[in-house]
Every structure is written in C-alpha cells, then in structure tokens.
KOLKOL-6125 format. One record per residue (C-alpha): x, y, z. Coordinates in nm, 3 decimals, always signed. Layout:
// residues N
PT, c1, c2, c3
PT, X, Y, Z
...
***
This chain:
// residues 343
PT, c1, c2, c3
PT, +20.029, +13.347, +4.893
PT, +20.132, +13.558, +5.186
PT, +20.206, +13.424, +5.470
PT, +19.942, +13.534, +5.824
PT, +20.119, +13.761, +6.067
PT, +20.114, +13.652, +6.400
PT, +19.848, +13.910, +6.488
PT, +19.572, +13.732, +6.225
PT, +19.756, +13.387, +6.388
PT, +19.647, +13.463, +6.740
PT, +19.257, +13.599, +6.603
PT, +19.245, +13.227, +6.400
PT, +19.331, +13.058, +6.719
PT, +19.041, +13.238, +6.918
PT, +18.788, +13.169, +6.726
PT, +18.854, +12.814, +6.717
PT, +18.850, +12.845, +7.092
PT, +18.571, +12.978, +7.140
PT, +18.393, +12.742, +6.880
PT, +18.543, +12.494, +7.051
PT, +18.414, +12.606, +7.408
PT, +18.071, +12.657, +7.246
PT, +18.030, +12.280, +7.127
PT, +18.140, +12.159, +7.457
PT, +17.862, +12.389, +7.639
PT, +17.637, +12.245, +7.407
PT, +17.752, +11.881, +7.477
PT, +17.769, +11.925, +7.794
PT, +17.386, +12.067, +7.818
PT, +17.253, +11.738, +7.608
PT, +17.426, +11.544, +7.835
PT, +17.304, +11.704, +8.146
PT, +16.933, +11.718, +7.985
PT, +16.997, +11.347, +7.919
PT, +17.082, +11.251, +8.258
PT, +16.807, +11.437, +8.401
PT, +16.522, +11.261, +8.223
PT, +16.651, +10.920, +8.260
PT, +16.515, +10.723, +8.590
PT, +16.369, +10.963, +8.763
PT, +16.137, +10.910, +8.954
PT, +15.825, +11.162, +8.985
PT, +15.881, +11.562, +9.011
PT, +16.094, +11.656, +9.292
PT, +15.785, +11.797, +9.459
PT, +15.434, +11.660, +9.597
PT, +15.391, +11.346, +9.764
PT, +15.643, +11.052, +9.759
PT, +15.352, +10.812, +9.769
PT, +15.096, +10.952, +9.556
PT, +14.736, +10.849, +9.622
PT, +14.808, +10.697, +9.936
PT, +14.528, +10.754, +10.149
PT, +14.330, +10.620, +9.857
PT, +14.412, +10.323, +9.886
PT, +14.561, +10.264, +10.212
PT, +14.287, +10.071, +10.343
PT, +14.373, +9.780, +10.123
PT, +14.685, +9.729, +10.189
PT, +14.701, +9.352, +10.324
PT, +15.095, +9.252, +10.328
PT, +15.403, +9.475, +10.417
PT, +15.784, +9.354, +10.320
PT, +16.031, +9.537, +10.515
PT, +16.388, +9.393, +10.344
PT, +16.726, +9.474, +10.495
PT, +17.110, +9.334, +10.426
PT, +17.023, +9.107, +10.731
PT, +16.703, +8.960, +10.585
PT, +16.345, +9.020, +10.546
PT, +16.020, +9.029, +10.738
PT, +15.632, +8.965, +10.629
PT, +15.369, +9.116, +10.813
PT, +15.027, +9.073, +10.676
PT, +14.637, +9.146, +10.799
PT, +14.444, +8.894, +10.900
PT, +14.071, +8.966, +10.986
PT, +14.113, +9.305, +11.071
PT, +14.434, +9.285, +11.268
PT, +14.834, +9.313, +11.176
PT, +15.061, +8.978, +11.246
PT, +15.430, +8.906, +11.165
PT, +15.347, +8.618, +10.903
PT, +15.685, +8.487, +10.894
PT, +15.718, +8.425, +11.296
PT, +15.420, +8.225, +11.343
PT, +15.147, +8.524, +11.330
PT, +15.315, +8.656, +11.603
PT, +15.091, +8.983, +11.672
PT, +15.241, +9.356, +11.504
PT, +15.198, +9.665, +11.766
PT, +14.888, +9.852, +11.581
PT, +15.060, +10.136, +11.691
PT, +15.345, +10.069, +11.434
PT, +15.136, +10.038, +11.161
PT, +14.972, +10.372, +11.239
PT, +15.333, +10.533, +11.233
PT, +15.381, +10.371, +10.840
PT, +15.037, +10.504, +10.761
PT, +15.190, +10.802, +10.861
PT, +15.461, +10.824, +10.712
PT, +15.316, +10.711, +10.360
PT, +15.064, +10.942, +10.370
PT, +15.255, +11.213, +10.496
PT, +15.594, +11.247, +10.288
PT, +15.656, +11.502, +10.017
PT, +15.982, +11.534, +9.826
PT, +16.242, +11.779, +9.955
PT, +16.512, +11.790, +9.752
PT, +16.651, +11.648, +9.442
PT, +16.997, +11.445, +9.580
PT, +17.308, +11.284, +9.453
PT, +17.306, +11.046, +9.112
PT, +17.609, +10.849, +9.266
PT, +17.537, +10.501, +9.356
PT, +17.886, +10.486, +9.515
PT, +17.744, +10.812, +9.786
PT, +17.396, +10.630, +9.832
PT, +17.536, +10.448, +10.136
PT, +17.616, +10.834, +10.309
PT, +17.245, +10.899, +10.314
PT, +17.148, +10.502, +10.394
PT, +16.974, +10.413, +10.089
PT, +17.246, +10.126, +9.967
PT, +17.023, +9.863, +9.827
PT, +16.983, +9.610, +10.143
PT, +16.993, +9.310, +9.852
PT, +17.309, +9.368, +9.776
PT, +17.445, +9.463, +10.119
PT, +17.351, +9.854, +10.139
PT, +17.241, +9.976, +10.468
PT, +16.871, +10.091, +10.293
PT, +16.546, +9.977, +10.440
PT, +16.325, +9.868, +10.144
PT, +15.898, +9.887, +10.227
PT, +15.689, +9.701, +9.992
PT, +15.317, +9.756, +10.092
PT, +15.055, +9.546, +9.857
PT, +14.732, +9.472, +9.848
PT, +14.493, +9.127, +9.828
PT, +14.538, +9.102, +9.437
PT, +14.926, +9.124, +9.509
PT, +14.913, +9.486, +9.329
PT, +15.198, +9.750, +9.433
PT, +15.059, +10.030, +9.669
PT, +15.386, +10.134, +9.776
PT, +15.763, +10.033, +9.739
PT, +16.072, +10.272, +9.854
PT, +16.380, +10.281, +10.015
PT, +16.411, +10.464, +10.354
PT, +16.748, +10.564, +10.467
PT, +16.882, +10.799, +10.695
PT, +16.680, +11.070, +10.915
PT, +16.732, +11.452, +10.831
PT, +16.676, +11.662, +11.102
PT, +16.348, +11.639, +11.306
PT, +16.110, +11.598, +11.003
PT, +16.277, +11.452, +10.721
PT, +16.451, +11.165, +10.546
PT, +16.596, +11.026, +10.235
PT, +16.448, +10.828, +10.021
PT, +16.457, +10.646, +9.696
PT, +16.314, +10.445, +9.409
PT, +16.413, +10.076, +9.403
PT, +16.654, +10.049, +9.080
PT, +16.653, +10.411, +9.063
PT, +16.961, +10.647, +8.978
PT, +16.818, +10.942, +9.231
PT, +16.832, +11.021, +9.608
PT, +16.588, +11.230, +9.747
PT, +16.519, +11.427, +10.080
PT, +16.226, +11.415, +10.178
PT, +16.007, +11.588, +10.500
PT, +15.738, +11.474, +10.642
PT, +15.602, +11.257, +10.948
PT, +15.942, +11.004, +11.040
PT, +15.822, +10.872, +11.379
PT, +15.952, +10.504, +11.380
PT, +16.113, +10.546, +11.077
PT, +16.484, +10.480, +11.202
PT, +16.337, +10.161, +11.316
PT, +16.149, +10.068, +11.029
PT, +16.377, +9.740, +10.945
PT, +16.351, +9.624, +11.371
PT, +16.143, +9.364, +11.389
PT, +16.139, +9.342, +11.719
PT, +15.975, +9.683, +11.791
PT, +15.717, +9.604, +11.507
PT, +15.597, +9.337, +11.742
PT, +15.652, +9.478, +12.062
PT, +15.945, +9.286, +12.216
PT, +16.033, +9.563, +12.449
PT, +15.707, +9.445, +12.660
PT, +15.890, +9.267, +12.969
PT, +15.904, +9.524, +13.206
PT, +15.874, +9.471, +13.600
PT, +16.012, +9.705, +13.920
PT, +16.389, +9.561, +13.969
PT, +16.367, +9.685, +14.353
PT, +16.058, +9.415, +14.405
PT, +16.243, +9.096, +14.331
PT, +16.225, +8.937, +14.635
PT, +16.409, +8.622, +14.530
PT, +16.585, +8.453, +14.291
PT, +16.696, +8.037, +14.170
PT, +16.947, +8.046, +13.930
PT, +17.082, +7.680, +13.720
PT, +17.383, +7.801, +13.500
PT, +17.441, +7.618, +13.241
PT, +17.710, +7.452, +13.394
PT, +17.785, +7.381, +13.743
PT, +17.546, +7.380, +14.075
PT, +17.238, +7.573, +14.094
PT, +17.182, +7.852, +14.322
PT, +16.951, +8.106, +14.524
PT, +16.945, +8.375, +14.640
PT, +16.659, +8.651, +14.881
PT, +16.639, +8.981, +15.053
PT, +16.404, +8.948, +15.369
PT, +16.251, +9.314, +15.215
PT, +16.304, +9.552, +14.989
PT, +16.469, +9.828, +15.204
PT, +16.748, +9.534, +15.233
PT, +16.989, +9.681, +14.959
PT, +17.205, +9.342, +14.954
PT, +17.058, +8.955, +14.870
PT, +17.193, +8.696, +15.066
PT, +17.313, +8.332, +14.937
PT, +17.131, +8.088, +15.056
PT, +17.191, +7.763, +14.858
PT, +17.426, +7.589, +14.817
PT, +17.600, +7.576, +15.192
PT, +17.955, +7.601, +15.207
PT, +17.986, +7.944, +14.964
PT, +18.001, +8.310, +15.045
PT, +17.956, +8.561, +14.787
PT, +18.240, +8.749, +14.717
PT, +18.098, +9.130, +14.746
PT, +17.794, +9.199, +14.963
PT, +17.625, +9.293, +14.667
PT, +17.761, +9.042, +14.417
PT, +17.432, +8.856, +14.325
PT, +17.183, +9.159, +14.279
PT, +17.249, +9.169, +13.923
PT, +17.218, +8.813, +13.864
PT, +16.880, +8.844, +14.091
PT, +16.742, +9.142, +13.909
PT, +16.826, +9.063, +13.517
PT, +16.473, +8.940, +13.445
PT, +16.321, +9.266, +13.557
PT, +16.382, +9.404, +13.218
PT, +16.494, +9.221, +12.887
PT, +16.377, +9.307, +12.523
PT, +16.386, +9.016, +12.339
PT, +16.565, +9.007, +11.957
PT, +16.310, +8.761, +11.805
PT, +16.005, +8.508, +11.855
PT, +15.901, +8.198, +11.750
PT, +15.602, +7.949, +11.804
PT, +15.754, +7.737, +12.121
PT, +15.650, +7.402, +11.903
PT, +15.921, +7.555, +11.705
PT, +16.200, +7.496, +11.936
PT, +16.461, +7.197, +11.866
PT, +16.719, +7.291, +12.111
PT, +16.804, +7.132, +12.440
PT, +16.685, +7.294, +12.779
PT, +17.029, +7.402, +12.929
PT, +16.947, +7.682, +13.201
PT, +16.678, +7.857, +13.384
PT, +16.600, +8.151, +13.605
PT, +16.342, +8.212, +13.833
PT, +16.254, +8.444, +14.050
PT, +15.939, +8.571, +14.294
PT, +15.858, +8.935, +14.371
PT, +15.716, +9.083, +14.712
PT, +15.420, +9.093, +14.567
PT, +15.395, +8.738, +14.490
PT, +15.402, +8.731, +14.128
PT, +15.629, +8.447, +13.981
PT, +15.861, +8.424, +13.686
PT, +16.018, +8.114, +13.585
PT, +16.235, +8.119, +13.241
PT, +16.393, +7.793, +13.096
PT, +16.627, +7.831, +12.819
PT, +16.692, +7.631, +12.498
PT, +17.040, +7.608, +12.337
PT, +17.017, +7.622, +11.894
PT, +17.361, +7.652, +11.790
PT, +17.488, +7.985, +11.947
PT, +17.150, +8.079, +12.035
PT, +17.009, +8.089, +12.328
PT, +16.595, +8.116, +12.316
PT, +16.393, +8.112, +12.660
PT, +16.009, +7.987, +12.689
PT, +15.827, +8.159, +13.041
PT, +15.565, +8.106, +13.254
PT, +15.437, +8.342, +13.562
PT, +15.222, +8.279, +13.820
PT, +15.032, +8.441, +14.086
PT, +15.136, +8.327, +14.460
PT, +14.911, +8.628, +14.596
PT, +14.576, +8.738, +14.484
PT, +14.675, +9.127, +14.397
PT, +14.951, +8.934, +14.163
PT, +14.729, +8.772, +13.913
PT, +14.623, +9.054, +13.719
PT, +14.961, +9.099, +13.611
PT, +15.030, +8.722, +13.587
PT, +14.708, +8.737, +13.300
PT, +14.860, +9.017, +13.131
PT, +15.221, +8.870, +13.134
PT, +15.082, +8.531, +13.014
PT, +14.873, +8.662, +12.704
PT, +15.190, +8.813, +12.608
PT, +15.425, +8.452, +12.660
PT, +15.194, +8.160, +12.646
PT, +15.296, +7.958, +12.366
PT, +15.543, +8.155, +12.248
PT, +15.969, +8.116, +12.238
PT, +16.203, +8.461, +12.284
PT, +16.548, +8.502, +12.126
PT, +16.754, +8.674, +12.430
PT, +17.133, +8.811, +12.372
PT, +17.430, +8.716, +12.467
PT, +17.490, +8.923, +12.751
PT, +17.103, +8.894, +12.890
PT, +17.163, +8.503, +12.883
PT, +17.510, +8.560, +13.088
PT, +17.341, +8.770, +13.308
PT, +17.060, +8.567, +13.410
PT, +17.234, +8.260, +13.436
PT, +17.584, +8.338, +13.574
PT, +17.786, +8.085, +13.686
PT, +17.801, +8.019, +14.100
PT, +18.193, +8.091, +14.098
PT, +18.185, +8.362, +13.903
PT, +17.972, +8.534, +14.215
PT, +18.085, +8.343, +14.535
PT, +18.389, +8.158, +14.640
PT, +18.365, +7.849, +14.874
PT, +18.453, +7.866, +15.208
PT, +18.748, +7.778, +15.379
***
C-alpha cells in the first residue's frame, strides 16, 4: 500500500477538525439547552408575582428574613402589627409600598447563573449569610402568596430579584419605593417618629451613668449658649459645651421596641428635659448586656403642650426603645467630660 503524501495528510487532519469542532458545537448547545431549562423560574417576561392583586387581600403574615435575623408582621382585625415585638403597630404606609411593589414588578432581564456573583447584585441567600432580603407573604391557611429575594436597586425603577433555591438572577423594573429598606424593621414600624424643634429645649437634667447629675437652661431661645446650673462649684469648659448634651432628645430614631414588661435590665441613666412651650420629656434608661433600652414619659406643664404630650404618649406608653451607642453617650454624657471644677 502506498504511503499518503503530505498533501492528502493535511486534508485527513481537517476533516477530523472540523468533525471534531462540530461535536463540540453540538455538546456545547445540549449543554447550554440543558442549563437553560433547569431551575428557572417563570419566562423572563410578565409579572414576578403573578396573580398578585388576586389575592392580595388575603395575605395575613409577612416574613422579611435577613443574615441578621428575621421579622413577623401579621394582620390582626384589619390592621398590620410586628408579631414578634409585642404587636408593636406596622406604618400602613409600608405595607402599601409592598403591595406595590408585588403588584407592580415585571421581569427585566435574564441575569447571571453564578451563585458565587449573586452577592454583586444582593441576592446572597440571608440564611446562609448573603446580603439578600427574603419576603414570604402567606395567607390564613398558611398557603404561599409570595416568596422572593430582593437585592440591590437598579436605577430609579428597578431591582434584582430571585427565586429562593433558584440558579437565576433577574432584573427586574417596576415600583421599588421602600424597597432598599425592606429588611429595616425599624422603618416598618415607624421608629423614626421622635421628632421635636432642637432650638425649643428650654432645659435640660442629665444623671450619667456614672458620676453626679447635672442641669442645665437658656433663659430663651434667642440665648444661643445654656448655662450650668447644678452642681455648684463647675464651669463648663466651652460656652457652648452642654447644647448637645441638652438638645440630643430632640431627635433619635430608635433601632428596636419591646413591650416595657419586657425589660430585665437595671435603670442606670436618665435625661430629661422641658421645652418653652412647656411640654416635658423624661427618658430613663435600662442597661441588658451592652444594650442600652430607654422607657419615656411626657407631660404637659402648659395647656397649648398637651396636644402634643397625647400624641407623643400614644406613640410611648407602654412601650421600651432600643437607642445606639452614640444616642445613649449623647444624652447622658458624663459631667467632666463637659465642665471642669473650679479652682
């Protein structure tokens, strides 16, 4: 038998090449076809939460789940409380914005199949650590309405979402008010409601945690600077050294809330203060391990005060508020870390 020149050689060689290349084009489409039909959730177009409106007006308990935890809020005749805080009541205005944003997203965009890139667009799985917010909505019978994971915002009107357990991102557009606070559930309640006009505290009693007590007043509010008036025998050590001490309980937003029954810690501070007007604030706090958590009470010296000392007290009455770190150093700062005794 004759042996091939190289010329038939090199023709032999590609058209096994090119047989080769075929198969792996064929492979390779299986595999891609393969991929694409397995955990996918619905077509990458119409509504994320089908039938929504349908059957929104069930809906009875909502799970929001993050790495930090989980919160329960659930409807009880006709209105929306934080179940696992003592029915502590939800903002209806927050549950509008989910209503919302069920009813109103659509799928964008088919995303990444990486679990290792879900983080990027926020939709890690928070039971495991990832920074996604999960949103279980269900009704009386404990049937599923709705359960995704919300991550990042895109743009104005959009987000990314995706199926718990499944292998797809997704953008998708829609209504997102609220929904880069979805896992807060401080705003879901509202904790953002002490609010009063810094420039109208008239005066102030501070009692640290440790060492003397002390007060402090402005004779009226065009007076920039308060003056120390107990304990004798200190001097502040800047004119204006006590004004944020005297002002911090103007505005705080609180981090969490508890029935005040609920409290086991020991009273360890307080702040008080009075306004021109002659409404009243007095806050004692309660130490629980690192914590610090502060029950109030307001009251009306002056008869144009007690409107707001009614709507202050619906809000507190009964009630216990996690403050942070730095809102509990501010209100109760120490006497020598503001004035200096005197010589």
């Amino acid at each position: 038998m004759s042996r091939p020149t190289p010329y038939k050689r090199r023709g032999v060689q590609a058209l096994i090449s090119i047989a080769a290349a075929l198969g792996l084009l064929v492979l390779g489409s299986a595999v891609v076809w393969r991929d694409a039909r397995i955990g996918l959730a619905p077509e990458v177009s119409g509504p994320v939460v089908p039938g929504w409106s349908g059957q929104a007006s069930s809906a009875s308990r909502i799970r929001i789940e993050t790495a930090e935890g989980e919160f329960v809020m659930a409807e009880r005749e006709g209105r929306w409380v934080m179940a696992n805080r003592g029915d502590y009541p939800v903002r209806a205005e927050r549950i509008a914005e989910l209503d919302t944003l069920l009813q109103g997203l659509e799928f964008a965009e088919a995303m990444t199949r990486d679990p290792d890139k879900f983080d990027r667009l926020g939709l890690g799985a928070p039971e495991t650590g990832g920074d996604g917010v999960r949103v279980t909505v269900s009704n009386d019978a404990g049937e599923t309405l709705a359960d995704l994971i919300v991550g990042r915002l895109r743009g104005e009107r959009g987000l990314y979402v995706r199926r718990p357990g499944g292998v797809r991102a997704y953008a998708a557009s829609g209504p997102v008010a609220g929904a880069d606070s979805l896992g807060d559930a401080g705003r879901w309640m509202g904790l953002d409601f002490w609010s009063h006009d810094a420039s109208a505290i008239a005066r102030a009693e501070i009692q640290p945690e440790f060492g003397p007590s002390w007060r402090v007043m402005r004779a009226g509010e065009a007076q920039r600077y308060y003056e120390l008036r107990e304990p004798s025998g200190w001097r502040l050590v800047t004119a204006g050294a006590a004004n944020g001490v005297a002002t911090a309980g103007a505005q705080l937003r609180f981090r969490d809330v508890k029935p005040d029954q609920e409290l086991v810690g020991a009273y360890v501070a307080r702040h008080a203060a009075v306004t021109f007007s002659g409404l009243a604030y007095e806050m004692l706090f309660f130490a629980e391990g690192d914590e610090r958590w502060v029950s109030i009470e307001l009251a009306a010296l002056a008869d144009d005060a007690a409107p707001r000392a009614e709507h202050f007290n619906a809000r507190v009455e009964g009630w216990a508020f996690l403050v942070s770190e730095d809102a509990y150093e501010r209100l109760t700062r120490a006497l020598d870390q503001v004035a200096e005794p005197v010589r």
